[in-house]
CHARMM internal coordinates of N, CA and C (Angstrom, degrees):
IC EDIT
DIST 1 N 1 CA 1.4544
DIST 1 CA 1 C 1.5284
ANGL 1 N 1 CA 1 C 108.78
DIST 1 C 2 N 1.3460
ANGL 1 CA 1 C 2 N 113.61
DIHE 1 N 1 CA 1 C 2 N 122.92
DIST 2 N 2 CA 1.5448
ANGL 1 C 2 N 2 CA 122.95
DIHE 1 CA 1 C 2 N 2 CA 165.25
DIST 2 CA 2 C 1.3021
ANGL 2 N 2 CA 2 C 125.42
DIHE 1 C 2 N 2 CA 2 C -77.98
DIST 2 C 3 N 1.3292
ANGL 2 CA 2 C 3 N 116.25
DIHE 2 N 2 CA 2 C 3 N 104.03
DIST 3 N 3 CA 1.7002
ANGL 2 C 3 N 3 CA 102.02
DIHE 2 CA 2 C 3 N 3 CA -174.87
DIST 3 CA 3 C 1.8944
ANGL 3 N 3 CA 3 C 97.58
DIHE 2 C 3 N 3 CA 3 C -119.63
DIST 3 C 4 N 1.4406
ANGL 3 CA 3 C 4 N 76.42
DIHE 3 N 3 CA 3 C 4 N 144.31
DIST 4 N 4 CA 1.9363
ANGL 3 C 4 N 4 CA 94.16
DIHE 3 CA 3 C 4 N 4 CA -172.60
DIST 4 CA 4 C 1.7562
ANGL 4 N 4 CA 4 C 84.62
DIHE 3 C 4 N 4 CA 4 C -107.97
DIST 4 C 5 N 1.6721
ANGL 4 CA 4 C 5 N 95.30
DIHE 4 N 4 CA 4 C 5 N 138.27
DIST 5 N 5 CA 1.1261
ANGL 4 C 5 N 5 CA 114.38
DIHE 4 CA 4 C 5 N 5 CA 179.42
DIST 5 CA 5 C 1.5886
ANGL 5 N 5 CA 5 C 103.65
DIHE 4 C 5 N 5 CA 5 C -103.49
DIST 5 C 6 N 1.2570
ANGL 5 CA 5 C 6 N 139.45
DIHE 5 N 5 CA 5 C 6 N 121.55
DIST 6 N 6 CA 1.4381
ANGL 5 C 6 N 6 CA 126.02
DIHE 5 CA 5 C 6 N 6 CA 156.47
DIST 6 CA 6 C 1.3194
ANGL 6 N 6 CA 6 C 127.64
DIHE 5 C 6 N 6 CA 6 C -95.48
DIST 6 C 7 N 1.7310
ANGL 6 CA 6 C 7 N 120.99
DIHE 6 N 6 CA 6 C 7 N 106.95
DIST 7 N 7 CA 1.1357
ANGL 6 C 7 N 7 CA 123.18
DIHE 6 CA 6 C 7 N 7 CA 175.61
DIST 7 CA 7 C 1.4110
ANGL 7 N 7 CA 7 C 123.20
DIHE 6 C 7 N 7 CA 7 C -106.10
DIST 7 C 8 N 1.0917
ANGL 7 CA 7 C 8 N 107.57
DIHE 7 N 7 CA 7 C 8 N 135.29
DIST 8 N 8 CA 1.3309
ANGL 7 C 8 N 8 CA 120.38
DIHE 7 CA 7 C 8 N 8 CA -151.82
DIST 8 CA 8 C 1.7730
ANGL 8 N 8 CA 8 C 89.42
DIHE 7 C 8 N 8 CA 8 C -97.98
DIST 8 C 9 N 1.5342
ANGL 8 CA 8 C 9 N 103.82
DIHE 8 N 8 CA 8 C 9 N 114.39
DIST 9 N 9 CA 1.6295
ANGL 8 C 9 N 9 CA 116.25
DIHE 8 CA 8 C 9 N 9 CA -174.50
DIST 9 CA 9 C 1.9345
ANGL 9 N 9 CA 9 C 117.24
DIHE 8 C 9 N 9 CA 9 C -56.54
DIST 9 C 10 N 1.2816
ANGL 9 CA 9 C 10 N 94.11
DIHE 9 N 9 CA 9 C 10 N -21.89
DIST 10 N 10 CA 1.9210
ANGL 9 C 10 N 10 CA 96.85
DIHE 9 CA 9 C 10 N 10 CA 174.19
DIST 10 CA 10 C 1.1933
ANGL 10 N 10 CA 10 C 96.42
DIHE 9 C 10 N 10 CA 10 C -76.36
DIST 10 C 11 N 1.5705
ANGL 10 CA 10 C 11 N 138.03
DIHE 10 N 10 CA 10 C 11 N -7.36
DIST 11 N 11 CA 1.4313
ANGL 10 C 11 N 11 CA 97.00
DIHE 10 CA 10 C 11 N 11 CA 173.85
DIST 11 CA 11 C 1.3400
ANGL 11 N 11 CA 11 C 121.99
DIHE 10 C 11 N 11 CA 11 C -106.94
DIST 11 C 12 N 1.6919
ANGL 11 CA 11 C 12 N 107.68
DIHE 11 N 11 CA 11 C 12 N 31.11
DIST 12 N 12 CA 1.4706
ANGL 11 C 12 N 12 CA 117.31
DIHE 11 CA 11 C 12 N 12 CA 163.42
DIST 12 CA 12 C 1.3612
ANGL 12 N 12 CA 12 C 107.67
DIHE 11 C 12 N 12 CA 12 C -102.85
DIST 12 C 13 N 1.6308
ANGL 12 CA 12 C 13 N 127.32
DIHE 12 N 12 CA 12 C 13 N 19.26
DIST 13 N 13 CA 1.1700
ANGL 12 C 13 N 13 CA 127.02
DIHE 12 CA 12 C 13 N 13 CA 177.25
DIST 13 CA 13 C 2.0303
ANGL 13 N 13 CA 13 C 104.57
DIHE 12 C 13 N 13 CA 13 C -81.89
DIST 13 C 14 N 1.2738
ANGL 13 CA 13 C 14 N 113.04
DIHE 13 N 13 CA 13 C 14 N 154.35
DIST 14 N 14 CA 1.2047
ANGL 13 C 14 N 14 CA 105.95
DIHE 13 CA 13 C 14 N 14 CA 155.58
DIST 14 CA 14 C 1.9133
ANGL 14 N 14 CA 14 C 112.79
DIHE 13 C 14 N 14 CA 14 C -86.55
DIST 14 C 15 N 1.8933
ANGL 14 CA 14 C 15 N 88.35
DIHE 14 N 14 CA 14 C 15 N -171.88
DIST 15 N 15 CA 1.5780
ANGL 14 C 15 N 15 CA 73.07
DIHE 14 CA 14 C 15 N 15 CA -163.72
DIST 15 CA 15 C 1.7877
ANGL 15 N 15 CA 15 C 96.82
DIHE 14 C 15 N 15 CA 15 C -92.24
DIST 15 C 16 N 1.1313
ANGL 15 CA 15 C 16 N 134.34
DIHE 15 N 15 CA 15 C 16 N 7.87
DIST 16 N 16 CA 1.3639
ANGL 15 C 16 N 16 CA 142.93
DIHE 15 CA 15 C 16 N 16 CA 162.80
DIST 16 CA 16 C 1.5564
ANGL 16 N 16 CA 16 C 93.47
DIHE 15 C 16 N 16 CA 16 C -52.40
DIST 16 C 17 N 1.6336
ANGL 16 CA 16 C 17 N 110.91
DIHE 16 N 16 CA 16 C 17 N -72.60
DIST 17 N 17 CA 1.6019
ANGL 16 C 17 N 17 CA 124.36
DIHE 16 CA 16 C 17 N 17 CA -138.43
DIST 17 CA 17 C 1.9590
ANGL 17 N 17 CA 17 C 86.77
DIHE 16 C 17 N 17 CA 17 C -75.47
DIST 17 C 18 N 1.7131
ANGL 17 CA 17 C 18 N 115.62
DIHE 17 N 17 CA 17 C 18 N -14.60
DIST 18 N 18 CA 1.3228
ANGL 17 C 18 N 18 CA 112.61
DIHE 17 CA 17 C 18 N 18 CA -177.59
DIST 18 CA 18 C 1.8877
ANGL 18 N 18 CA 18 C 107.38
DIHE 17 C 18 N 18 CA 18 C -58.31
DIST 18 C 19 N 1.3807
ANGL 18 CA 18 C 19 N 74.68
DIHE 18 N 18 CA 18 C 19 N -69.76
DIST 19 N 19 CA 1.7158
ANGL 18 C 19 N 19 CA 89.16
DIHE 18 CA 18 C 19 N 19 CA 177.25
DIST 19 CA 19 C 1.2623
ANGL 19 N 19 CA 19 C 116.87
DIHE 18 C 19 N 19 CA 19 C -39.91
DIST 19 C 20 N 1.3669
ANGL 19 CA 19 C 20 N 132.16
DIHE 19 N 19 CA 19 C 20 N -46.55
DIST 20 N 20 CA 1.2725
ANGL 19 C 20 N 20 CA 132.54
DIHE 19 CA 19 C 20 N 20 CA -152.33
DIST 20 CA 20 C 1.4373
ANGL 20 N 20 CA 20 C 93.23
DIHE 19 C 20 N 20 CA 20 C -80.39
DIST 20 C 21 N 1.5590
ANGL 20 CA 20 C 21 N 132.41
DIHE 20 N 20 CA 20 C 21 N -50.14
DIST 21 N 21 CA 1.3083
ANGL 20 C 21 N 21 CA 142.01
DIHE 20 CA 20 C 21 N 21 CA 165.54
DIST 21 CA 21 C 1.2726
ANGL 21 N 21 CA 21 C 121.88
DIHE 20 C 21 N 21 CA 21 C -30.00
DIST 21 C 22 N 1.4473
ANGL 21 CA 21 C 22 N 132.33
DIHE 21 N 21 CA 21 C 22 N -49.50
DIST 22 N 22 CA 1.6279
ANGL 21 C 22 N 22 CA 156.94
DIHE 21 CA 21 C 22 N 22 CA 74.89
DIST 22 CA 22 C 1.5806
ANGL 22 N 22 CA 22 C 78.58
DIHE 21 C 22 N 22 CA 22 C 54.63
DIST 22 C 23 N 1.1125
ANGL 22 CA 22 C 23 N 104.80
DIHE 22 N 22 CA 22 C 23 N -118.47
DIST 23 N 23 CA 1.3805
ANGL 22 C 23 N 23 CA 134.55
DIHE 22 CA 22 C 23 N 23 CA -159.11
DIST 23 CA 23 C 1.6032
ANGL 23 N 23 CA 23 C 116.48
DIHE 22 C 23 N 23 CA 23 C -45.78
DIST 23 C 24 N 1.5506
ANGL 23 CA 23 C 24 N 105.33
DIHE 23 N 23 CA 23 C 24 N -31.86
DIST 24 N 24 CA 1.6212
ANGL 23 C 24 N 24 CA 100.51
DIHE 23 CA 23 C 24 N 24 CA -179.47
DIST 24 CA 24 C 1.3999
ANGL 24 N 24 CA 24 C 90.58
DIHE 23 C 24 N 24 CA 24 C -97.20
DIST 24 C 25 N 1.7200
ANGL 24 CA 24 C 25 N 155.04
DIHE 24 N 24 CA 24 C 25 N -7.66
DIST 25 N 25 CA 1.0366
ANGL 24 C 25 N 25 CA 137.01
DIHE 24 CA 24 C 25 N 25 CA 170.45
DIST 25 CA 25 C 1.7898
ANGL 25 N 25 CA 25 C 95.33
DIHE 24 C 25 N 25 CA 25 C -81.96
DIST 25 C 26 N 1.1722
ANGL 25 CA 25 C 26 N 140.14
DIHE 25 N 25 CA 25 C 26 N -4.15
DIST 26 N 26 CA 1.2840
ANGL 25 C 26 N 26 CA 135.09
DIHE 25 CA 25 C 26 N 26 CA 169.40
DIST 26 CA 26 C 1.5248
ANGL 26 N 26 CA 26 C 132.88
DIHE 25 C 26 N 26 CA 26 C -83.28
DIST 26 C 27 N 2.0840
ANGL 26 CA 26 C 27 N 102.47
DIHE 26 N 26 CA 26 C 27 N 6.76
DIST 27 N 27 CA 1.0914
ANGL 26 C 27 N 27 CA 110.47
DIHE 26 CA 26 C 27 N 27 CA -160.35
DIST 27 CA 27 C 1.7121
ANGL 27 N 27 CA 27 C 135.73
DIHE 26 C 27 N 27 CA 27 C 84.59
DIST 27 C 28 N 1.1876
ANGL 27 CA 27 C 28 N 96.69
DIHE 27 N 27 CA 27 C 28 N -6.74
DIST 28 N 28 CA 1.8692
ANGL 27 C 28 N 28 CA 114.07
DIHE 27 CA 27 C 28 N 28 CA -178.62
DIST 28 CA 28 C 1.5317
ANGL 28 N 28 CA 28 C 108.07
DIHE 27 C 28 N 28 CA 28 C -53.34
DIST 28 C 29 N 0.8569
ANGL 28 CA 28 C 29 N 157.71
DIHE 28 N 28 CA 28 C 29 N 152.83
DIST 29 N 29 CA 1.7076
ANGL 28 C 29 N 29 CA 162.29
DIHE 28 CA 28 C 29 N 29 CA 85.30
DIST 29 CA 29 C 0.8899
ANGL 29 N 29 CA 29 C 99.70
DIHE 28 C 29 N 29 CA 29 C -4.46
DIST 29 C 30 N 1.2649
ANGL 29 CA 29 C 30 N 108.90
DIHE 29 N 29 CA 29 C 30 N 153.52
DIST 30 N 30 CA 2.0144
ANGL 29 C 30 N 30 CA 118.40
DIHE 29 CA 29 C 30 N 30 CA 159.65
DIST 30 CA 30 C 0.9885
ANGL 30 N 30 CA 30 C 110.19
DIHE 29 C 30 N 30 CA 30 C -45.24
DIST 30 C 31 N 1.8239
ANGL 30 CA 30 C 31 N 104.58
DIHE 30 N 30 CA 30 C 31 N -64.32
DIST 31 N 31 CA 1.5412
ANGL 30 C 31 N 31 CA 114.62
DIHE 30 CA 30 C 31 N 31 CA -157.66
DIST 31 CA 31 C 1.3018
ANGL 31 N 31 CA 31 C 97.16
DIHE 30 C 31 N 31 CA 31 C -66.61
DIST 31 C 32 N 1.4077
ANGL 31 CA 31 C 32 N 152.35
DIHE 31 N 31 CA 31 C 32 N -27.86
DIST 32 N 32 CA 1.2859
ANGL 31 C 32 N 32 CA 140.28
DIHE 31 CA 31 C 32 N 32 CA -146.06
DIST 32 CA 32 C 2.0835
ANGL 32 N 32 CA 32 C 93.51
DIHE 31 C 32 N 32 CA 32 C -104.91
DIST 32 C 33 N 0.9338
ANGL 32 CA 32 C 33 N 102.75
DIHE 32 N 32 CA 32 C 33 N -31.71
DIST 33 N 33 CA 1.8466
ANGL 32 C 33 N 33 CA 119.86
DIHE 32 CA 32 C 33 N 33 CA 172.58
DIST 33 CA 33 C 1.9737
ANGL 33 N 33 CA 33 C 92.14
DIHE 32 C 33 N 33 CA 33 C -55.49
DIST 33 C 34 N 1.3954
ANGL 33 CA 33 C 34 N 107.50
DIHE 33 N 33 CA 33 C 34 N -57.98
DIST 34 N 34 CA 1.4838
ANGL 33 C 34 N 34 CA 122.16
DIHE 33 CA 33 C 34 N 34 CA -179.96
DIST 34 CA 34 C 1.4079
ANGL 34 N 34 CA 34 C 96.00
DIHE 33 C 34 N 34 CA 34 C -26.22
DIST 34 C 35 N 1.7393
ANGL 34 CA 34 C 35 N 105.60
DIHE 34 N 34 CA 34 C 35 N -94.50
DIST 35 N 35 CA 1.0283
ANGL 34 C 35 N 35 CA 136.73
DIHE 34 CA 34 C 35 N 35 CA 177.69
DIST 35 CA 35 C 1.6051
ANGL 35 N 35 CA 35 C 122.79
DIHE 34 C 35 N 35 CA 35 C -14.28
DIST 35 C 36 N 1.1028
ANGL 35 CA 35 C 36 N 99.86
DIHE 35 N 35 CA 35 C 36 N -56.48
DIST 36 N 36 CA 1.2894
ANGL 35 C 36 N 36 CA 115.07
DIHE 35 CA 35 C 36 N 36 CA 177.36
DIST 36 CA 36 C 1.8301
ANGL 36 N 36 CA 36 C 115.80
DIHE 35 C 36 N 36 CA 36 C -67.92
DIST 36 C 37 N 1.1379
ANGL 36 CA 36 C 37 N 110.64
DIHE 36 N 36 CA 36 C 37 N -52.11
DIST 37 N 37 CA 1.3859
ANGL 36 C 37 N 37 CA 113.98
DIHE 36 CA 36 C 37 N 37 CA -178.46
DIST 37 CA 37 C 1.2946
ANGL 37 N 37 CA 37 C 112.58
DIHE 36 C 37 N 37 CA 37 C -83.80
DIST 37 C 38 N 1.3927
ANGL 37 CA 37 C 38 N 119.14
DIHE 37 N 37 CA 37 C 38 N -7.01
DIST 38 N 38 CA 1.4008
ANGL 37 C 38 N 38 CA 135.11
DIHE 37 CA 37 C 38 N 38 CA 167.52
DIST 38 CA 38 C 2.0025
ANGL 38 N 38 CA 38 C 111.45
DIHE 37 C 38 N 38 CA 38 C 67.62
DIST 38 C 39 N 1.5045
ANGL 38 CA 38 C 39 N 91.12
DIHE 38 N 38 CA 38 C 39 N 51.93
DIST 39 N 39 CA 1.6517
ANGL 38 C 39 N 39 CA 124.76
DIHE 38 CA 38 C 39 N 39 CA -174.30
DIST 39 CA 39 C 1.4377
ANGL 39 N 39 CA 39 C 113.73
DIHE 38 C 39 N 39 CA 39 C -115.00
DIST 39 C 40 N 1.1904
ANGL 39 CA 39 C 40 N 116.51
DIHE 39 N 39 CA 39 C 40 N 156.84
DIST 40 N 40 CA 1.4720
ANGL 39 C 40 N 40 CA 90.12
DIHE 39 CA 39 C 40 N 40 CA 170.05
DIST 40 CA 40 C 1.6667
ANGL 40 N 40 CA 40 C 95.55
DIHE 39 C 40 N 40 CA 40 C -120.40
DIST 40 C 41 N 1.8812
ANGL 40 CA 40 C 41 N 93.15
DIHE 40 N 40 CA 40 C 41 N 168.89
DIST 41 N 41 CA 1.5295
ANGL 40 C 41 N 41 CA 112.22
DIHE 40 CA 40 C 41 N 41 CA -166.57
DIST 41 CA 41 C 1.5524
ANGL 41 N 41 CA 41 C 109.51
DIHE 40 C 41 N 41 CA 41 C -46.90
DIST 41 C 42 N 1.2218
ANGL 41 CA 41 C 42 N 110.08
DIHE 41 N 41 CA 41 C 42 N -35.64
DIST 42 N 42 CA 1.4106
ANGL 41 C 42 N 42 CA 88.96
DIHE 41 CA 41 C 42 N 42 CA 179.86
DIST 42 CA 42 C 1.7409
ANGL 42 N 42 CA 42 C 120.08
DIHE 41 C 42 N 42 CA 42 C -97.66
DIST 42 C 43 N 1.3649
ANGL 42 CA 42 C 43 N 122.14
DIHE 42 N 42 CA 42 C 43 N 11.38
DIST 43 N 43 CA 1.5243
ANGL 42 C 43 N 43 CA 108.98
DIHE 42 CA 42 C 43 N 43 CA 128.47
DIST 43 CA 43 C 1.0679
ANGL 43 N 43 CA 43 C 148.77
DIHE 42 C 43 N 43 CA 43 C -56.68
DIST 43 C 44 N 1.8079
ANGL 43 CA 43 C 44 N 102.45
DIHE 43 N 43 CA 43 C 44 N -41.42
DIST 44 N 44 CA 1.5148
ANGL 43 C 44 N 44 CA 104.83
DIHE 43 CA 43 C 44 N 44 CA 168.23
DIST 44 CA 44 C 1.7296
ANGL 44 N 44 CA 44 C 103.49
DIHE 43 C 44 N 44 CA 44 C -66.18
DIST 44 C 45 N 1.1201
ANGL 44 CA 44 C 45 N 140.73
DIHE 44 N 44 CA 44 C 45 N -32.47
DIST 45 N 45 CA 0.7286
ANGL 44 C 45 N 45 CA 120.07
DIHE 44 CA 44 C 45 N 45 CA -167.93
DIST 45 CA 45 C 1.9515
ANGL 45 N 45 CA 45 C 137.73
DIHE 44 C 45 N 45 CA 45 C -53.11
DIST 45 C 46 N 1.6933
ANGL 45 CA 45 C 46 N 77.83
DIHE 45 N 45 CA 45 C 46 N -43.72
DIST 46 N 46 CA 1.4275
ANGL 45 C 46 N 46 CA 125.46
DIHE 45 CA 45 C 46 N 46 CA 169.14
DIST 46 CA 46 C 1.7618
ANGL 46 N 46 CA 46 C 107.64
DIHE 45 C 46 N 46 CA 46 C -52.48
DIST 46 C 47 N 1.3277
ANGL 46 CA 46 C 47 N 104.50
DIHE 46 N 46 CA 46 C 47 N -59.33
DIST 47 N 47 CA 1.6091
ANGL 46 C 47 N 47 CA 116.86
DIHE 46 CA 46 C 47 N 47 CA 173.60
DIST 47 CA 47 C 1.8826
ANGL 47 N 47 CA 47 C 113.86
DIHE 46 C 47 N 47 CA 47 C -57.26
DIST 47 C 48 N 1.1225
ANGL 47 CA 47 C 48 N 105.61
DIHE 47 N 47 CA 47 C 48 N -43.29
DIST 48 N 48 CA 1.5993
ANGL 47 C 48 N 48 CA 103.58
DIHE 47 CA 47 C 48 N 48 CA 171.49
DIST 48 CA 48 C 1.0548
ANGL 48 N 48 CA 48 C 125.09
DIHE 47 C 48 N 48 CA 48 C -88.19
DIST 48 C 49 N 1.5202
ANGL 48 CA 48 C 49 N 128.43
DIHE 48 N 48 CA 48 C 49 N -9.70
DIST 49 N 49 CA 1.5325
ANGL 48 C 49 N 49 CA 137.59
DIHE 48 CA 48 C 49 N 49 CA 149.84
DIST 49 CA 49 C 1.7609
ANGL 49 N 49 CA 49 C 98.29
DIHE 48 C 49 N 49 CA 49 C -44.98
DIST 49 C 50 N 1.5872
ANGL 49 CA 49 C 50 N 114.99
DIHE 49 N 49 CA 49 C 50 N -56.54
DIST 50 N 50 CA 1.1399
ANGL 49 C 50 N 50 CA 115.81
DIHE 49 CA 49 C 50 N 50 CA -149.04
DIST 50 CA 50 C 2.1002
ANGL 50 N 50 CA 50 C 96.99
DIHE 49 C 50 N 50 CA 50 C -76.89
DIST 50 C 51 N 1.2038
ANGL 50 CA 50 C 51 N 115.74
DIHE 50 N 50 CA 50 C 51 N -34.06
DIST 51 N 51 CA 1.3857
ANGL 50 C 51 N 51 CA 118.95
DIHE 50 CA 50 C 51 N 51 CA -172.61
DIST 51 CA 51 C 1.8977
ANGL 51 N 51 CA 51 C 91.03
DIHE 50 C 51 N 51 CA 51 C -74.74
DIST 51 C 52 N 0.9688
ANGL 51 CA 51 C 52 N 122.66
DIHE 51 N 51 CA 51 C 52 N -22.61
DIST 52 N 52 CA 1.6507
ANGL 51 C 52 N 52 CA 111.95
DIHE 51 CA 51 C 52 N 52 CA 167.39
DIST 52 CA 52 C 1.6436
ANGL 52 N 52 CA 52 C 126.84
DIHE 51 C 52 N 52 CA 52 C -69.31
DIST 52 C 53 N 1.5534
ANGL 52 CA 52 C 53 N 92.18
DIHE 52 N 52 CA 52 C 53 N -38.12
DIST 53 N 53 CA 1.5915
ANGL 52 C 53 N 53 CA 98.36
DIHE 52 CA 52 C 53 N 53 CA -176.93
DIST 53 CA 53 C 1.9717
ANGL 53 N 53 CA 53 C 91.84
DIHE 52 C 53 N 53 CA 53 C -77.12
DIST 53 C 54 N 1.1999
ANGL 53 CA 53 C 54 N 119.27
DIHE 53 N 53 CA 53 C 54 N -64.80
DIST 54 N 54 CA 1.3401
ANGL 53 C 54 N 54 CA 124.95
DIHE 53 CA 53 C 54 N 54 CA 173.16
DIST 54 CA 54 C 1.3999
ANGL 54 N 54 CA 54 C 127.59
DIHE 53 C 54 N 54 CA 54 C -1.66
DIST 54 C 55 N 1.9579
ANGL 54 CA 54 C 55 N 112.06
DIHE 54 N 54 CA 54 C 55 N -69.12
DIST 55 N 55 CA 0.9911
ANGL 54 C 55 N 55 CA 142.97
DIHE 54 CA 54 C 55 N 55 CA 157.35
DIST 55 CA 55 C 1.5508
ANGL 55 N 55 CA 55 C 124.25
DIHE 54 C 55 N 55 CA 55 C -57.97
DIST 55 C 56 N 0.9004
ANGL 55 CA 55 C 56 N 113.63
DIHE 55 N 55 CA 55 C 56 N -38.38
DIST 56 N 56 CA 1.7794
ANGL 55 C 56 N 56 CA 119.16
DIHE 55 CA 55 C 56 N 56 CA 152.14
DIST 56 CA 56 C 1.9929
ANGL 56 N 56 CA 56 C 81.65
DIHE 55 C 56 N 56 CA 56 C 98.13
DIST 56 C 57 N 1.2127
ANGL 56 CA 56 C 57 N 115.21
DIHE 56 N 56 CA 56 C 57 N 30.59
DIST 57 N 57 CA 1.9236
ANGL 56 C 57 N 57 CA 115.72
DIHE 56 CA 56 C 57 N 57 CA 162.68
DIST 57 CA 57 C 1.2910
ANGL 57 N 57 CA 57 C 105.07
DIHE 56 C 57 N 57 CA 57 C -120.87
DIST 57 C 58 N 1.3358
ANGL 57 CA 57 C 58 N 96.48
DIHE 57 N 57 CA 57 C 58 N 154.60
DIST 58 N 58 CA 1.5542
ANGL 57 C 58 N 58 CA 123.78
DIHE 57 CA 57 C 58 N 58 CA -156.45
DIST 58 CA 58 C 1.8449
ANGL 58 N 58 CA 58 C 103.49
DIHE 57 C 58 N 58 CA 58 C -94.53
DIST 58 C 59 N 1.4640
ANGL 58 CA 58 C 59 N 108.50
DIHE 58 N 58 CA 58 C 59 N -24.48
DIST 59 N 59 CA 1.5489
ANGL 58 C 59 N 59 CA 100.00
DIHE 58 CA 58 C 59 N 59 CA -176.01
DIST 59 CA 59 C 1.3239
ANGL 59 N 59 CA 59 C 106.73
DIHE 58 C 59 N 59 CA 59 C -152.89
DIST 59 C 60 N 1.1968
ANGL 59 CA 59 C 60 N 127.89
DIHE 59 N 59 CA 59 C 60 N -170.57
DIST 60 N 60 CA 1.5819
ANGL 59 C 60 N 60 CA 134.96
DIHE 59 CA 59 C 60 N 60 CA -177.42
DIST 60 CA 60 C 1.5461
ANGL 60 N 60 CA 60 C 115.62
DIHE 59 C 60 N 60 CA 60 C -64.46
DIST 60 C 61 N 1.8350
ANGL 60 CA 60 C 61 N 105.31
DIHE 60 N 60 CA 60 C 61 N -30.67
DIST 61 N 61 CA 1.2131
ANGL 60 C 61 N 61 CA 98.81
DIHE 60 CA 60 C 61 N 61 CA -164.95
DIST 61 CA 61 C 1.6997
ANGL 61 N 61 CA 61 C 106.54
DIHE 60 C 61 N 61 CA 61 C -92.60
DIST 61 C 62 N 1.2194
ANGL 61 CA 61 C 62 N 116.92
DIHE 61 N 61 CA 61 C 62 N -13.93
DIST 62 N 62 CA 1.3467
ANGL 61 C 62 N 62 CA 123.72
DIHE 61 CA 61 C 62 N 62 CA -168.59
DIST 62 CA 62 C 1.9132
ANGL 62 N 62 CA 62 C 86.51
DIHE 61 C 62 N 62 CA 62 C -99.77
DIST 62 C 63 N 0.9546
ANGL 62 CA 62 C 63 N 134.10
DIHE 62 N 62 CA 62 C 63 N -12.95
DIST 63 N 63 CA 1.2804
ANGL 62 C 63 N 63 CA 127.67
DIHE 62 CA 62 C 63 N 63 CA 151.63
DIST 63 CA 63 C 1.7223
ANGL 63 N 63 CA 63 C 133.39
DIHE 62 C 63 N 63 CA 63 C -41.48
DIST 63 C 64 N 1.8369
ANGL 63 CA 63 C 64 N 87.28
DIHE 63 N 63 CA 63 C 64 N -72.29
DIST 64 N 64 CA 1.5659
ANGL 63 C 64 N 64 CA 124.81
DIHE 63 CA 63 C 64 N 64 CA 175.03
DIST 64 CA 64 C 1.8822
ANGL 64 N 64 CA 64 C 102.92
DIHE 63 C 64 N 64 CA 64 C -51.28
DIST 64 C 65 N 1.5375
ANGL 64 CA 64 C 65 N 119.27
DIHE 64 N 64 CA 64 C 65 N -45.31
DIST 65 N 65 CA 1.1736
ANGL 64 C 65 N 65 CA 127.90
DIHE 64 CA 64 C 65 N 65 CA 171.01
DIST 65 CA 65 C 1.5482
ANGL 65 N 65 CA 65 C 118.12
DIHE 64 C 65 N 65 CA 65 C -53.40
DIST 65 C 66 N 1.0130
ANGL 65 CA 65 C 66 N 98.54
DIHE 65 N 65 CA 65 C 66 N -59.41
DIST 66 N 66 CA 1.8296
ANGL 65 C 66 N 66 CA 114.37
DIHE 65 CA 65 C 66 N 66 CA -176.64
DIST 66 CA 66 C 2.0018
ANGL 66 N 66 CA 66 C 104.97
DIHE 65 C 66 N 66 CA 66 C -56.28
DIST 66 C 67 N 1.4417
ANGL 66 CA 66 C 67 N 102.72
DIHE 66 N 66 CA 66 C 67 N -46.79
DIST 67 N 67 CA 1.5676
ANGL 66 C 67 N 67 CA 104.40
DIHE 66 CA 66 C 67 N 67 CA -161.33
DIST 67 CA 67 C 2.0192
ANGL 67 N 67 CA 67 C 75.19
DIHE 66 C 67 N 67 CA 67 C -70.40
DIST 67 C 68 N 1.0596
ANGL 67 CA 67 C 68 N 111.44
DIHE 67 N 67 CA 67 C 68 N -47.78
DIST 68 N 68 CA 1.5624
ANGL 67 C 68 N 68 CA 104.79
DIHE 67 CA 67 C 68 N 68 CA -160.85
DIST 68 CA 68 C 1.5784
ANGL 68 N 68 CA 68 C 102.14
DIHE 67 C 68 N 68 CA 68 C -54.87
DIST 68 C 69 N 1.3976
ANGL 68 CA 68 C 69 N 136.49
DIHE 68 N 68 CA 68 C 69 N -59.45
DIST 69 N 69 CA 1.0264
ANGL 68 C 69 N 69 CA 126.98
DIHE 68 CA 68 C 69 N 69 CA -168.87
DIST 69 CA 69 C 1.6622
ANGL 69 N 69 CA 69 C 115.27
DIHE 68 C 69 N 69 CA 69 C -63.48
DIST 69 C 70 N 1.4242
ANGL 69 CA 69 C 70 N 136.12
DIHE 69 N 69 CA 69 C 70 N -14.99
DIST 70 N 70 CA 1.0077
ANGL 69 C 70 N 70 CA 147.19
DIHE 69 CA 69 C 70 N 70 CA -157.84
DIST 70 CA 70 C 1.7388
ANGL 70 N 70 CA 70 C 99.79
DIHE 69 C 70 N 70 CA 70 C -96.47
DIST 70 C 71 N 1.4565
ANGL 70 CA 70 C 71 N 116.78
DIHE 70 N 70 CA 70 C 71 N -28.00
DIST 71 N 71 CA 1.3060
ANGL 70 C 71 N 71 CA 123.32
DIHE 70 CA 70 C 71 N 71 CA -157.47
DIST 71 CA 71 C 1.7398
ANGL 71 N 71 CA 71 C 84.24
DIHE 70 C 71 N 71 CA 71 C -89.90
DIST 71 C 72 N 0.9055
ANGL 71 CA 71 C 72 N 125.85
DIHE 71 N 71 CA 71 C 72 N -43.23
DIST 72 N 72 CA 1.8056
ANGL 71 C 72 N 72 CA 137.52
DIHE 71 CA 71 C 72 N 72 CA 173.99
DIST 72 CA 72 C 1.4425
ANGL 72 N 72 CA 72 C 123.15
DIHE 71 C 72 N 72 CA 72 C -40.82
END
COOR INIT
IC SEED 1 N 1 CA 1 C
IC BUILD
């Protein structure tokens, strides 16, 4: 018997890299993501490097795609 497992790649996110994901699917900026979580830009930056490698996508928009089809 062949069994296909489907894992859904956000749930190798932590719950930091959740939120932050959160926040840039809400339209946020880095710096304003910063601001808000009281981080600076180049953590978030650091943090969405890591939700790219995570997610196994190469950029924001193949990101925004993936969280979109997953929410469906």
């Amino acid at each position: 018997m062949n069994t296909t497992i489907n894992i859904n790649p956000l749930e190798k996110l932590s719950k930091r890299e959740k939120q932050i994901l959160d926040l840039m699917l809400s339209g946020l900026l880095i710096k304003d993501i910063g601001s808000a979580l009281g981080l600076k830009s180049n953590t978030i930056s650091t943090f969405k490097k890591s939700i790219l490698i995570k997610t196994g996508t190469k950029n924001i928009i193949e990101l925004f795609q993936l969280a979109n089809n997953l929410k469906k």
